[in-house]
C-alpha positions as CSV (number, residue, x, y, z in Angstrom):
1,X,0.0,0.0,0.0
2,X,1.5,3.6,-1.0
3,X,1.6,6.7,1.8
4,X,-1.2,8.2,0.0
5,X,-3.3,5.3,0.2
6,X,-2.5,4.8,4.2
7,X,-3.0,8.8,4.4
8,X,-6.2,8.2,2.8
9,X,-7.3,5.6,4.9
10,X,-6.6,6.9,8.3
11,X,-8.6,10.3,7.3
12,X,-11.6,8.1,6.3
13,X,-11.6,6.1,9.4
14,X,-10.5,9.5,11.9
15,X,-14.0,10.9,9.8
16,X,-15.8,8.6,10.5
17,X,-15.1,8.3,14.4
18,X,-15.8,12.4,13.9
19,X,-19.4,11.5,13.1
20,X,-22.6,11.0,16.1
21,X,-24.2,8.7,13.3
22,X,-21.3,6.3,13.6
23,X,-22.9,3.4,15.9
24,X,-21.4,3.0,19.4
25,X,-19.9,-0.2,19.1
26,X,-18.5,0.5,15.7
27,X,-16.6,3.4,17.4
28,X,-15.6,1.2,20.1
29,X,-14.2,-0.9,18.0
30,X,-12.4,1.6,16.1
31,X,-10.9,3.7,19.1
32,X,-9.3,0.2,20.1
33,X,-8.0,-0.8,17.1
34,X,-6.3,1.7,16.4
35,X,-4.7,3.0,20.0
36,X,-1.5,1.0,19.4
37,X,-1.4,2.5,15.4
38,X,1.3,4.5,14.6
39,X,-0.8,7.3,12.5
40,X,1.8,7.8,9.5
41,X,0.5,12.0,9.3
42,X,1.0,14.0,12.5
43,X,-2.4,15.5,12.0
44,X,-3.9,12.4,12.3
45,X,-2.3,11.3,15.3
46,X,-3.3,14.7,17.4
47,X,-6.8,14.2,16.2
48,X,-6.7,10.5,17.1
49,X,-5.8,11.2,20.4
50,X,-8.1,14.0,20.9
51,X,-10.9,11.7,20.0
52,X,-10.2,9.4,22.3
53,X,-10.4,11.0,25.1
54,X,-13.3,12.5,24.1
55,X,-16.4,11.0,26.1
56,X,-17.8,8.8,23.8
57,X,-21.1,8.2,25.4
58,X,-22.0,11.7,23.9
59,X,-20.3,11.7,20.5
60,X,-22.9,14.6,19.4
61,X,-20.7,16.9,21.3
62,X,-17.3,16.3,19.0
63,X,-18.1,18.9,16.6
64,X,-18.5,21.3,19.4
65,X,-15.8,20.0,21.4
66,X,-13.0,19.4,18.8
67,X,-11.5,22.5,17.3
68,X,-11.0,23.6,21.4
69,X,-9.5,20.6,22.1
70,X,-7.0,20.7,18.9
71,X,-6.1,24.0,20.2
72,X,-5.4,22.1,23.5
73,X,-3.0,19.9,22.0
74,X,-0.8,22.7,20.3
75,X,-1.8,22.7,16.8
76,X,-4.7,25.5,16.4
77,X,-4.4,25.5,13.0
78,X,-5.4,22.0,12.1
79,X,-8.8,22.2,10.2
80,X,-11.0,19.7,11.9
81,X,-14.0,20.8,9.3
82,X,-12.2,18.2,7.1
83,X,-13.0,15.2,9.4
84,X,-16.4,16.6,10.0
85,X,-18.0,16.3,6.3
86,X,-20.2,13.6,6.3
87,X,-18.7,10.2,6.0
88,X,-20.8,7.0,5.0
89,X,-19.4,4.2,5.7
90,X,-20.4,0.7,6.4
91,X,-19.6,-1.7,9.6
92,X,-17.4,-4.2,7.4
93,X,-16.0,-1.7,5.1
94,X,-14.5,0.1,8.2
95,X,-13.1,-3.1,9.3
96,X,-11.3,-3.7,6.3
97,X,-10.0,-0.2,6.3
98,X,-8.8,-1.0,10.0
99,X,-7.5,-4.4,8.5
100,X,-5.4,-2.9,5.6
101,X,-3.8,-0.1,7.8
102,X,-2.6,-2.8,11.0
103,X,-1.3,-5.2,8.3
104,X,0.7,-2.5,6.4
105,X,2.2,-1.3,10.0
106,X,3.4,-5.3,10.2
107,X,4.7,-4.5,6.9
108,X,8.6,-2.6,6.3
């Protein structure tokens, strides 16, 4: 898999966790998947982190909550409107997203 295609994958999953339509356990899921993944775009990584501990029994409030929270972790000028578009996305093609990205970390 090229960087772009990683890059590309990572911002599709990070939208979709962005998203209160995304169901609970689906997020769960996600969130644990990918805690031990090295996010390949620094972005990526500060706005997976700030997900997380995000409480996600109220993921209506991320779009609210977000852009304060990026400023919290140093990088205020990272566009979290890009994350936010609407992102559809079904259960098992998210899992093969999440499948793709931990078997090209295995990967040199």
């Amino acid at each position: 898999m090229t960087h772009e295609e990683t890059i590309a994958i990572e911002h599709r999953l990070l939208g979709l966790l962005c998203h209160d339509t995304t169901e609970p356990e689906l997020r769960t899921e996600l969130l644990s998947r990918l805690r031990s993944y090295p996010f390949r775009h620094v972005h990526h990584q500060v706005l997976f982190d700030c997900l997380r501990k995000m409480p996600s029994h109220r993921p209506e409030l991320i779009p609210a909550l977000l852009p304060a929270r990026l400023v919290q972790a140093g990088f205020p000028d990272l566009d979290a409107t890009l994350f936010l578009e609407p992102c559809r996305m079904t259960k098992t093609e998210a899992r093969k997203l999440i499948e793709r990205l931990t078997n090209a970390k295995a990967m040199p």
